[in-house]
LUMRO-988420 format. One line per 10 residues: number of its first residue (from 1); their letters; for each residue x, y, z of N, C-alpha, C. Coordinates in Angstrom, 3 decimals. Layout:
BEGIN
NUM	a	X Y Z X Y Z X Y Z  ...
//
This chain:
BEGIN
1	xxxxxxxxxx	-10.750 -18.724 12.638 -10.524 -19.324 11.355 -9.025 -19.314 11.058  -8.484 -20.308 11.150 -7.061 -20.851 10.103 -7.044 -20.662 8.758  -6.306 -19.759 8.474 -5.802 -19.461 6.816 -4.508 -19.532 6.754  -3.961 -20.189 6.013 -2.684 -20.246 5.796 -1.863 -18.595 5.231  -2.588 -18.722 4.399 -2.115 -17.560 3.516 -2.643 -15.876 4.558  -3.928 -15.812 4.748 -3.781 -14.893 6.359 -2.537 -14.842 7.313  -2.228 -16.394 7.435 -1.511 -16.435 8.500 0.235 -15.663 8.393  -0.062 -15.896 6.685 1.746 -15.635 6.037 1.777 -14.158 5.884  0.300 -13.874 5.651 0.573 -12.537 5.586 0.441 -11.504 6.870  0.136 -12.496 7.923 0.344 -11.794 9.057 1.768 -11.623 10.095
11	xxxxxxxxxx	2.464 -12.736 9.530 3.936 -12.583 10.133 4.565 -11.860 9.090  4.411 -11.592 7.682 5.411 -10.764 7.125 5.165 -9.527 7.941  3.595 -9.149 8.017 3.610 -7.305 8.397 4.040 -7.221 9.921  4.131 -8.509 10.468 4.841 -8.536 12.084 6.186 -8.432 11.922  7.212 -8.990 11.226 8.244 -9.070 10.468 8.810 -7.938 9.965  8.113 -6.890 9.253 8.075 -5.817 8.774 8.279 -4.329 9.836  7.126 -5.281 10.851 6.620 -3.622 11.807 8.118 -4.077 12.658  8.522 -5.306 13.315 9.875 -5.570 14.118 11.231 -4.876 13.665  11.183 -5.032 12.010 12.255 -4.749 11.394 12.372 -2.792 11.894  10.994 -2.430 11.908 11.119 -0.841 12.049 10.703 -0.671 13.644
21	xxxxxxxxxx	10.800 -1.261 14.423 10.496 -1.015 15.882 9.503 -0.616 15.831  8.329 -1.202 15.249 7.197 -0.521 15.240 6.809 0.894 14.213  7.897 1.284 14.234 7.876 2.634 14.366 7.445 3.330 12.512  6.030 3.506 12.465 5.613 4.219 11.487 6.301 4.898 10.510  7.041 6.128 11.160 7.924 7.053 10.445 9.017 6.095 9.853  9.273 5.449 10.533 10.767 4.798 10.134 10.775 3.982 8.546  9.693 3.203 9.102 8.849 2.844 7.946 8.270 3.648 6.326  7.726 4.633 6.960 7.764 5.938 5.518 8.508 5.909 4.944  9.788 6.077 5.660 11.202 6.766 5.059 11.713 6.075 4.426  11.590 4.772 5.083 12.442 3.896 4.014 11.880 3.567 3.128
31	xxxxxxxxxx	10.399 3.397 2.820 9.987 3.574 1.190 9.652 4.817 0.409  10.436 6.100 1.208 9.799 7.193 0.429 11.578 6.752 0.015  12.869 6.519 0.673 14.182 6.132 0.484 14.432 4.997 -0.698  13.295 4.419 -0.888 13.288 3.243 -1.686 13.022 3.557 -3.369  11.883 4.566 -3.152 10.921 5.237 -4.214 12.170 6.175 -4.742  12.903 6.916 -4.076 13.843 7.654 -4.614 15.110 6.626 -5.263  15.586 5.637 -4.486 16.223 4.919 -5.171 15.793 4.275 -6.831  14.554 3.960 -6.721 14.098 3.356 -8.127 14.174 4.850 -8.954  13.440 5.855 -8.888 13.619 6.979 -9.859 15.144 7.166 -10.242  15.935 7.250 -9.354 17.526 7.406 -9.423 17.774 6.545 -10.699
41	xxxxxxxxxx	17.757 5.333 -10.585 17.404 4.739 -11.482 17.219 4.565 -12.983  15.646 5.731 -12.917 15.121 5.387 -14.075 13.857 5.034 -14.159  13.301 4.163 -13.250 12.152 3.733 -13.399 11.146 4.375 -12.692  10.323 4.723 -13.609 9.042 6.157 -13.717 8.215 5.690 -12.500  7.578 5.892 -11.379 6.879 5.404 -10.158 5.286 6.140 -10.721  4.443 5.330 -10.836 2.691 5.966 -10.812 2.275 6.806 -9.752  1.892 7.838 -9.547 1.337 8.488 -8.490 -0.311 7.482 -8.192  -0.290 7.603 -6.774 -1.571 7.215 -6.864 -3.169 7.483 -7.241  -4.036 7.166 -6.952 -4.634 8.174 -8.171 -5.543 9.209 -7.143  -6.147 10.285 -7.177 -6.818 10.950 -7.047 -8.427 10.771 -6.478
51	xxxxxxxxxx	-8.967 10.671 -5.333 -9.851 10.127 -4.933 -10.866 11.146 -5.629  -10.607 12.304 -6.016 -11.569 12.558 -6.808 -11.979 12.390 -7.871  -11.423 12.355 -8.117 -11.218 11.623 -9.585 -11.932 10.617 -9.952  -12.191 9.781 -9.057 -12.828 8.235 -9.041 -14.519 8.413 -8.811  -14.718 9.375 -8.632 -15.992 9.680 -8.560 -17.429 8.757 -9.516  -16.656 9.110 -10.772 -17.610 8.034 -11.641 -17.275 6.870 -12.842  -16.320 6.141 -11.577 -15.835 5.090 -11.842 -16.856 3.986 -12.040  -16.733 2.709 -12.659 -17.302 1.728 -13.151 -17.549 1.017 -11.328  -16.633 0.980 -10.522 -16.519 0.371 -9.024 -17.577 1.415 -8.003  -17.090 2.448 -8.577 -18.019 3.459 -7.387 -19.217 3.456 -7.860
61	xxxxxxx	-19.726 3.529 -9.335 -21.362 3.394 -9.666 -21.826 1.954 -8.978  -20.938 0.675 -8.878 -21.502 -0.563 -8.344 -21.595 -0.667 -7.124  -20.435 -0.114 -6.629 -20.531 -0.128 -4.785 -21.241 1.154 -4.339  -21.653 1.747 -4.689 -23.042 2.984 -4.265 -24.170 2.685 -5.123  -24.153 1.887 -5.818 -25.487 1.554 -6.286 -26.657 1.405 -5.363  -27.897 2.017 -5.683 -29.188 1.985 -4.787 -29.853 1.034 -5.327  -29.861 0.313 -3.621 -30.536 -1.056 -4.256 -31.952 -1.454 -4.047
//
């Protein structure tokens, strides 16, 4: 299947992984490097949220719903 928009979003993360030689870590750093730059800043970053937490969410009662 041809998707355009698949397709765009598959050369950015090719684009992305080239820019870091692949390389995972490299990748971290520069948005854990990025994340510190914005706080430097000023601007407050959300933690993500807590998978426990989500336990009895409006999404998790629908997607575990017994059907």
């Amino acid at each position: 299947m041809n998707d355009e928009i698949i397709t765009e979003v598959r050369s950015i993360k090719d684009a992305i992984g080239a820019k870091f030689n692949y390389d995972l870590r490299a990748l971290f750093e520069d948005i854990k490097r990025g994340e510190a730059e914005l706080q430097a800043r000023g601007i407050h970053l959300i933690p993500p949220p807590n998978p426990a937490s989500l336990t009895n969410t409006a999404l998790q009662r629908t997607r575990f719903a017994r059907r």
